[in-house]
C-alpha positions as CSV (number, residue, x, y, z in Angstrom):
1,X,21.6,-4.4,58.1
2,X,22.5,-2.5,54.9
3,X,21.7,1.0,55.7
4,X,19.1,3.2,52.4
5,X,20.5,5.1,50.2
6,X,19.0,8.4,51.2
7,X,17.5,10.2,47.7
8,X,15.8,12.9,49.7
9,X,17.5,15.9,48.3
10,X,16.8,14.9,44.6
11,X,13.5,16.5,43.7
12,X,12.6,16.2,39.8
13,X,10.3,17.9,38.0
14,X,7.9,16.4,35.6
15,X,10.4,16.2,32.5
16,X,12.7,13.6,31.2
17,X,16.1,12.7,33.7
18,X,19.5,12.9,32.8
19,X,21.8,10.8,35.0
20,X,25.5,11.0,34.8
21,X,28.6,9.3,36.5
22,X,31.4,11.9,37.3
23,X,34.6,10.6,37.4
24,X,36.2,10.7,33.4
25,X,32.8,12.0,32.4
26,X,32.3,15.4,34.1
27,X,35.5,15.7,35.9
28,X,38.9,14.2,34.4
29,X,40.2,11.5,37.2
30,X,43.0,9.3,35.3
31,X,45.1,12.0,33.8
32,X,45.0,14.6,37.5
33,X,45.2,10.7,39.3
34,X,48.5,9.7,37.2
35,X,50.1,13.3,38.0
36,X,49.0,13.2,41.7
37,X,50.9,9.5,42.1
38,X,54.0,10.9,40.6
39,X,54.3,13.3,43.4
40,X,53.6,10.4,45.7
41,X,57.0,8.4,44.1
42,X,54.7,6.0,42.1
43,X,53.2,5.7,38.7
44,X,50.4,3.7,36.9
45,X,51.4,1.5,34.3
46,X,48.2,0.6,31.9
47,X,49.1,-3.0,31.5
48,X,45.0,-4.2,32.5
49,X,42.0,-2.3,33.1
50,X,42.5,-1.9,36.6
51,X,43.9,-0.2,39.4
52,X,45.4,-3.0,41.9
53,X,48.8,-4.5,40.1
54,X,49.4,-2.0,37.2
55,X,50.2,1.1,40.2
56,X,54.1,0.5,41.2
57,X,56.4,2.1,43.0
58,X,58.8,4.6,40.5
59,X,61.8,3.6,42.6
60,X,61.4,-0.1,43.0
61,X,59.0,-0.8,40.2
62,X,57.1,-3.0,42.6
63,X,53.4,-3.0,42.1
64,X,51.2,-1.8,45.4
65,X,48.9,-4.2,47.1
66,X,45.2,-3.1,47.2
67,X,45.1,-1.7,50.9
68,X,47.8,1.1,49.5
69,X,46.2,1.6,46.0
70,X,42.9,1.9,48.1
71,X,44.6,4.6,50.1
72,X,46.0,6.3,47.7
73,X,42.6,6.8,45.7
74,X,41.0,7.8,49.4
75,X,44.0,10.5,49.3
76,X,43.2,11.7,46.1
77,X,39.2,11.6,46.9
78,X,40.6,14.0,49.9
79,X,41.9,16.2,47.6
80,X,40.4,16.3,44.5
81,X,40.0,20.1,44.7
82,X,43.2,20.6,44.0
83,X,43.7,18.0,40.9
84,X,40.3,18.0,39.0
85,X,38.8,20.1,36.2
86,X,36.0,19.7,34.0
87,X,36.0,18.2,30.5
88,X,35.6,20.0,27.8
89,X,31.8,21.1,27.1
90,X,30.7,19.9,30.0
91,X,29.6,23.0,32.2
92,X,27.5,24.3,29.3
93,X,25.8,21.2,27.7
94,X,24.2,20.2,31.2
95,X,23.3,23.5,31.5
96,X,21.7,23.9,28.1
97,X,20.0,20.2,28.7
98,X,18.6,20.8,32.1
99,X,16.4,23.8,30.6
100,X,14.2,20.8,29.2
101,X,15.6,17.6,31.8
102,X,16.1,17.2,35.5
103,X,20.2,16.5,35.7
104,X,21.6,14.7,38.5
105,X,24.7,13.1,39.5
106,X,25.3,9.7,40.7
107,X,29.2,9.1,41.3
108,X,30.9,5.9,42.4
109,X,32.7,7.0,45.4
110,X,33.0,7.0,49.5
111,X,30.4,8.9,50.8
112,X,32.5,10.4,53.0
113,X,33.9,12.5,50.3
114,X,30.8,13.5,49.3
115,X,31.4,17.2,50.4
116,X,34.6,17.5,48.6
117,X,32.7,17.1,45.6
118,X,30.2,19.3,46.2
119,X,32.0,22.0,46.5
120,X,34.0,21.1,43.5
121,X,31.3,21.0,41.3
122,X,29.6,23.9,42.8
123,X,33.0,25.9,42.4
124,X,32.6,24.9,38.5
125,X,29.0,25.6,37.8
126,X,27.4,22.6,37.7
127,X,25.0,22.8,40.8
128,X,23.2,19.8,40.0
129,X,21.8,17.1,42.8
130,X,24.7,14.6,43.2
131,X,24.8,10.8,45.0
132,X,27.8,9.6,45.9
133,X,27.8,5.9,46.6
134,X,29.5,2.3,45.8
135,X,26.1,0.3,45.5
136,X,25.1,-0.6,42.2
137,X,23.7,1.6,39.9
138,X,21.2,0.4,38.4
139,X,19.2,-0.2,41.4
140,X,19.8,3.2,42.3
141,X,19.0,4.9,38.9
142,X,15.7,2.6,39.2
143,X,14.6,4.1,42.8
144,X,15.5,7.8,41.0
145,X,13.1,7.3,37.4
146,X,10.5,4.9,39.5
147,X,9.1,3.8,36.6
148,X,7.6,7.3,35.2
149,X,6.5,7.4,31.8
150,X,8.9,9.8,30.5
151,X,12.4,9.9,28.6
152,X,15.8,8.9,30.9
153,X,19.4,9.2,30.1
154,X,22.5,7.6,32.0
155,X,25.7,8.2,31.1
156,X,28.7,6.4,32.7
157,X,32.3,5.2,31.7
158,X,32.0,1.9,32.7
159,X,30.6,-0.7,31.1
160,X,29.2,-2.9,34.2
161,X,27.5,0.4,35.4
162,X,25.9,1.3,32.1
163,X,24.7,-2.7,32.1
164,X,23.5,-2.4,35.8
165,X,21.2,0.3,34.2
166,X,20.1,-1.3,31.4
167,X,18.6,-4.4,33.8
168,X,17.2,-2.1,36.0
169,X,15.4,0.6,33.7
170,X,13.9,-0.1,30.4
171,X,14.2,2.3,27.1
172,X,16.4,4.1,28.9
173,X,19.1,6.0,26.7
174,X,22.6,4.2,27.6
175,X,25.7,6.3,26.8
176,X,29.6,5.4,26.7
177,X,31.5,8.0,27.5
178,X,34.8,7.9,28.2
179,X,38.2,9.3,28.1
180,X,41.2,8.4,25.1
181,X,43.3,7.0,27.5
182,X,45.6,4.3,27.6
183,X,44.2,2.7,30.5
184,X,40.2,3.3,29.5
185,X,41.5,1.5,25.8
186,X,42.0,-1.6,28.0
187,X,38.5,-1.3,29.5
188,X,36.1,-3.7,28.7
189,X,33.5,-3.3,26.0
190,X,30.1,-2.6,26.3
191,X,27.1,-4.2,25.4
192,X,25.5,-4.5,22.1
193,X,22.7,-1.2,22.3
194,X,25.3,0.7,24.2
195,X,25.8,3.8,22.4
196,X,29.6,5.3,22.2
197,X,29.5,9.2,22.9
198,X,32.5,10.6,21.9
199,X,32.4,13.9,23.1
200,X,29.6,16.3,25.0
201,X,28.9,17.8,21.9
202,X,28.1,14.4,20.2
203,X,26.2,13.6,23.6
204,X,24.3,16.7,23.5
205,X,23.1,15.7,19.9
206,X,21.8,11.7,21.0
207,X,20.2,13.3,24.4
208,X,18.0,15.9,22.8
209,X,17.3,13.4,20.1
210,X,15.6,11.0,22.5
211,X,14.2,13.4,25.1
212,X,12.6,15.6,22.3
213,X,8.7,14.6,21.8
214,X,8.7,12.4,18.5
215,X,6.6,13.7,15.3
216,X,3.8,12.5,14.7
């Protein structure tokens, strides 16, 4: 039996929600995860949009079968501390948005990292309630707004999570965010009402734009 995501520790106010994926959103991963295989004698060639056949090993050039590409990312989960920073604008946009939204994180991970995070984020500033979790995120981003009639937000770099939304919670804001990267230019495209944020700044702008009471 599947065991229920526990949302117990996110308490929102009465104000529009901000929800927001972590990993090349918040916190850099493929640029720190790229440095941290080097020092494990591999690299990650950007040949696909994926993890599993693109990371090889420097000396052999052979690519790594999943269970070792699946260990390596639980490694780099382990220590993320050490690798990770914010991106640029980051700390102080949520801070200046969640004056008039509830923020919260919802990050595609093990759970069982879920304190390593924590303290990352904490260590950073951004205090905000967090889920960690590999379940869809739609359904989860649905238990979260439970239909209230105000203004949401979610903001992820990949496309099947911002669709998963999308299905799961109408007139929600949808927002592409991603990194320049090599690998993320192979990443598949989002849908058609999808809107492409290209920095915090730019996010800051379409965020306040739809949370903002309309004129009437």
């Amino acid at each position: 039996m599947t065991e229920i995501l526990d949302l117990s520790h996110v308490r929102l106010g009465d104000r529009p929600l901000v929800v927001c994926d972590i990993d090349d959103v918040v916190l850099h991963f493929v640029a720190p995860f790229q440095e941290f295989l080097r020092g494990e004698g591999h690299e990650l060639l950007p040949r696909s949009f994926r993890l599993t056949g693109n990371i090889v090993s420097v000396e052999t050039q052979i690519a790594l079968e999943h269970p070792d590409v699946r260990r390596l990312i639980e490694a780099f989960f382990e220590a993320q501390e050490n690798w990770q920073i914010p991106t640029d604008l980051v700390v102080q946009t949520l801070d200046a948005l969640s004056k008039d939204a509830d923020v919260v994180f919802l990050t595609a991970m093990p759970p069982r990292y879920r304190e390593h995070r924590r303290r990352l984020l904490d260590q950073i500033g951004l205090t905000f309630p967090m889920i960690a979790s590999e379940e869809p995120k739609g359904p989860i981003m649905q238990r979260l707004h439970a239909g209230r009639p105000l203004p949401s937000v979610f903001i992820d770099d990949m496309a099947h999570n911002l669709h998963s939304v999308r299905d799961h919670v109408s007139e929600c804001l949808l927002l592409h965010m991603m990194p320049d990267s090599p690998l993320h230019l192979l990443a598949p495209k989002p849908a058609e009402g999808i809107v492409r944020a290209t920095d915090w700044a730019h996010a800051a702008e379409l965020i306040r734009s739809h949370i903002q009471p309309k004129a009437a």
